[in-house]
C-alpha positions as CSV (number, residue, x, y, z in Angstrom):
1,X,96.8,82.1,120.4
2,X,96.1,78.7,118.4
3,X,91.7,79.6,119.1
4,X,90.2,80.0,115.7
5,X,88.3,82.7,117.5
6,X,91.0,85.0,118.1
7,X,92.1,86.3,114.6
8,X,87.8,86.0,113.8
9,X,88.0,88.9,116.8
10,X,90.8,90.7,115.0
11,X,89.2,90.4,111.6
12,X,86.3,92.3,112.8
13,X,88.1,94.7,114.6
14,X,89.4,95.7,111.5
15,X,86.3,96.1,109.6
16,X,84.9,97.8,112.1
17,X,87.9,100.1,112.5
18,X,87.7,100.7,108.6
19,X,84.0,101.5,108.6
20,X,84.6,104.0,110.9
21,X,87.7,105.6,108.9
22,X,86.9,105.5,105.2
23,X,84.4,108.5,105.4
24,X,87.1,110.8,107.3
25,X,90.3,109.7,104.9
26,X,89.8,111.9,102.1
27,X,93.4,112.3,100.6
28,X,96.1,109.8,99.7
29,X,97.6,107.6,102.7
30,X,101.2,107.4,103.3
31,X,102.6,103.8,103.5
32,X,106.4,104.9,103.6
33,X,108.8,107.0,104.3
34,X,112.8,107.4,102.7
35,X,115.6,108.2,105.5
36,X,115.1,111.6,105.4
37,X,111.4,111.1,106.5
38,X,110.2,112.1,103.2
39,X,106.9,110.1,102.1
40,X,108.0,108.2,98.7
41,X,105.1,105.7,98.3
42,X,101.4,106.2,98.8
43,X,98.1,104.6,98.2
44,X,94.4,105.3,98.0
45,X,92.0,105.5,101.1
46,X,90.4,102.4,98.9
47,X,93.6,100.0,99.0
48,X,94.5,101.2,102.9
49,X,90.9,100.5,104.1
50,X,89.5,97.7,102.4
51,X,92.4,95.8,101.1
52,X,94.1,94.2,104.6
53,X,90.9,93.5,106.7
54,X,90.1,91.6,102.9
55,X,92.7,89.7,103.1
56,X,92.8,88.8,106.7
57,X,89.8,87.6,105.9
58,X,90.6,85.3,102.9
59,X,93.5,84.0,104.5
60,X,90.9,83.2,107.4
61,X,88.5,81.6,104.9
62,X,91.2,79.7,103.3
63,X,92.6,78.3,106.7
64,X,88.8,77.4,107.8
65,X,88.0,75.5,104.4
66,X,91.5,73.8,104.7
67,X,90.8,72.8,108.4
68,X,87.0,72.3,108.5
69,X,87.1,68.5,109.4
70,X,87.6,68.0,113.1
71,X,91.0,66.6,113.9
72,X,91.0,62.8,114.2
73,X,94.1,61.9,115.9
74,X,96.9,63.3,117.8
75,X,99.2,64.2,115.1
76,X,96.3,66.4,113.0
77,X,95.1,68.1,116.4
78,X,98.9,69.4,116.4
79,X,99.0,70.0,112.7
80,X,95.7,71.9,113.4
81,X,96.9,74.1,116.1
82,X,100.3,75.1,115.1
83,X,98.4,76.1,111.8
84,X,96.0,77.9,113.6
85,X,98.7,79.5,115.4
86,X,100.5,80.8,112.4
87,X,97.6,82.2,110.9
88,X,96.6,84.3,113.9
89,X,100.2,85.6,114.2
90,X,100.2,86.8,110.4
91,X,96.4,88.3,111.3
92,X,97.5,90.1,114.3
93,X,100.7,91.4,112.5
94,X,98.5,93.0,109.4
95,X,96.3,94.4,112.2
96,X,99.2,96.0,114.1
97,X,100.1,97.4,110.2
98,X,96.8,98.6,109.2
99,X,96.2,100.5,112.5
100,X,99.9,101.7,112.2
101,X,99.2,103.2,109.0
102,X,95.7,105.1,109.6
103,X,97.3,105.9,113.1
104,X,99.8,108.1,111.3
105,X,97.4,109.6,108.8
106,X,95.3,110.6,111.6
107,X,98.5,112.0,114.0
108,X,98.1,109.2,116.5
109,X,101.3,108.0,116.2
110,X,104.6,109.5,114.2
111,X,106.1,106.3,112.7
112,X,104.8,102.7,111.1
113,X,108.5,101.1,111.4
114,X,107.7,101.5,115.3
115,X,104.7,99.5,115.6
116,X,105.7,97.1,112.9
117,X,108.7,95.9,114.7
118,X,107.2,96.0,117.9
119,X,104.5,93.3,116.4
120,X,107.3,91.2,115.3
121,X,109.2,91.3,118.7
122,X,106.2,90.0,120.1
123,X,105.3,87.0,117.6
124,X,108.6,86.0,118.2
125,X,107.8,85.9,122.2
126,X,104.6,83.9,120.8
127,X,106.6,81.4,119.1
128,X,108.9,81.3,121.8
129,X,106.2,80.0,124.1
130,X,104.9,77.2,122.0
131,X,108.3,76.1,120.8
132,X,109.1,73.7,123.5
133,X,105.2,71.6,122.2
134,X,106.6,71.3,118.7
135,X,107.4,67.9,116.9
136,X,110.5,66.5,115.0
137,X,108.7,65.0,112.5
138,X,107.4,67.9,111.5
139,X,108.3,71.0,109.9
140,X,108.3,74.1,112.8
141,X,110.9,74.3,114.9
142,X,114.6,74.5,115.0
143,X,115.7,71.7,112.1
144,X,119.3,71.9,112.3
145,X,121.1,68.7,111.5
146,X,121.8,67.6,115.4
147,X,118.2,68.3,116.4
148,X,116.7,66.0,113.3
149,X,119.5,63.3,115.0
150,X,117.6,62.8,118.5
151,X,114.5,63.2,120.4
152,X,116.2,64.6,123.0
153,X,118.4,67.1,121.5
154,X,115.1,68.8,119.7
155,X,113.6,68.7,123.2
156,X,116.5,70.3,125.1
157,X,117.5,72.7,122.3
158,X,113.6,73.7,122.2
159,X,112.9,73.8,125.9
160,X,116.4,76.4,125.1
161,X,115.1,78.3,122.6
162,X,111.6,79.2,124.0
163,X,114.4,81.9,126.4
164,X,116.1,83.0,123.4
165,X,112.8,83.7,121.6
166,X,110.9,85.4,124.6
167,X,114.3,87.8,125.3
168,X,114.9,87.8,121.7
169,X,111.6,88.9,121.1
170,X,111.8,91.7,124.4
171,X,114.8,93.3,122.7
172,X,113.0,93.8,119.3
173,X,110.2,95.5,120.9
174,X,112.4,97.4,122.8
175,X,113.7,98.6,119.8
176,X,110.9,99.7,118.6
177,X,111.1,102.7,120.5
178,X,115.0,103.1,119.8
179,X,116.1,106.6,117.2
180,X,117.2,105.6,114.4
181,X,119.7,103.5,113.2
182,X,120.0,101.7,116.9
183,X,116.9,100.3,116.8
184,X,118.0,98.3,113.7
185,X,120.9,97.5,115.3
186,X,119.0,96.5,118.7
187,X,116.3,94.5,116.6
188,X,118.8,92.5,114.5
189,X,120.7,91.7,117.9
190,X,117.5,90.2,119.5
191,X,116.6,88.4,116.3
192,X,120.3,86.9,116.4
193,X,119.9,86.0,120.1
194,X,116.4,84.1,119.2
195,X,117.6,82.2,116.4
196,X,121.7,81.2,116.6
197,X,122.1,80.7,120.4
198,X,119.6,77.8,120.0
199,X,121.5,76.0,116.7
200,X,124.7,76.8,118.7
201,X,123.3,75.0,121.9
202,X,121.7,72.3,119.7
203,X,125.5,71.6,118.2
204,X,126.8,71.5,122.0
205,X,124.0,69.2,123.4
206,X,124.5,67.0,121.1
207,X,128.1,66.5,121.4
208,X,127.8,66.0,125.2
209,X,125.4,63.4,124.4
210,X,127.5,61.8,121.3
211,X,130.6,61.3,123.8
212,X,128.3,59.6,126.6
C-alpha cells in the first residue's frame, strides 16, 4: 500500500470511471440523505464527476513534487513510505466515495454511508498492519506518554495494537452492512477497540516494566 503506483492506478480508474458517466448523468446527484432518507443536499454532474478524481490527482501531484528526490538514508525512506502510505489510503477512500455516490445515482447500490464506513473499516486494518514498522521519533503511531518513555513499550504496545486495528477495523466493516442506528453503534465499538485497548495496554506494559 506504500507503491506510488497504487493510488496512480486508482487515479485513473477514476477518470476513466468519470469519462464513462458524465454523458449518462443528466440531473442533479444526490450526496446526502436526512434520517428519514430524504435527499437534503445535492450537487451538479460537474462537481460529482470531475471534482474528486481532480483532486486525487493534486494531492498525488503535491505528494510526488514533495517526494521527488530519492530517499537518502534510512530515516527518509520511512518518512517516504509512511507518507506514501497515507496518501494512498486518503486516495482509495475518495474512490470508495466517488463510486458510492454515482453507484447510487445509477441504482447500483441503495446507500453511501455503507460503502463509506466500510472504506474506513478497512484503512484502519491497513494501518493496523504497518503499525508494528513505525518509529518513536516520529509522529504516526500511538504517542501516549508511556510509549514516548521507552523503546520497548512503543514496540510492544504497537506489535498490540496492529490486533486491535485489524478487529477494530473488521467490526467497522461489518457495520457497514448493519440497519440503522446499530451500525453506528457497531462502528464506534470497533473504532474504540482499535484505539483505547492499545493506550490502556501501553499504560499496563509500562508499569510491569517500571516495577522490574
Amino acid at each position: 500500500m506504500r507503491d506510488r503506483w497504487i493510488g496512480l492506478v486508482l487515479i485513473i480508474v477514476m477518470y476513466m470511471f468519470g469519462y464513462w458517466a458524465f454523458p449518462q448523468v443528466r440531473s442533479s446527484v444526490p450526496l446526502h440523505s436526512n434520517e428519514q432518507a430524504q435527499v437534503d443536499f445535492e450537487a451538479t454532474p460537474f462537481e460529482v464527476i470531475v471534482f474528486p478524481p481532480v483532486l486525487a490527482s493534486l494531492l498525488f501531484l503535491i505528494m510526488l513534487v514533495h517526494r521527488r528526490s530519492q530517499a537518502q538514508n534510512q530515516h527518509d525512506q520511512y518518512i517516504d513510505n509512511m507518507a506514501w502510505l497515507l496518501l494512498n489510503l486518503t486516495i482509495a477512500i475518495i474512490c470508495v466515495m466517488y463510486f458510492a455516490v454515482l453507484g447510487r445515482y445509477f441504482d447500483w447500490i441503495t446507500e453511501i454511508r455503507s460503502a463509506v464506513i466500510f472504506s474506513f473499516g478497512f484503512a484502519c486494518i491497513i494501518i493496523g498492519y504497518y503499525l508494528p514498522f513505525t518509529k518513536r521519533e516520529e509522529w504516526i503511531g500511538i504517542r501516549t506518554p508511556w510509549t514516548q518513555q521507552s523503546d520497548m513499550v512503543w514496540q510492544r504496545t504497537h506489535e498490540f495494537a496492529r490486533w486491535t486495528f485489524i478487529a477494530g477495523g473488521i467490526l467497522i466493516g461489518i457495520a457497514a452492512w448493519f440497519p440503522k442506528p446499530d451500525r453506528r453503534y457497531l462502528a464506534m465499538f470497533g473504532f474504540l477497540i482499535a484505539t483505547l485497548l492499545p493506550a490502556f495496554y501501553s499504560y499496563f506494559i509500562w508499569r510491569r516494566t517500571d516495577k522490574l
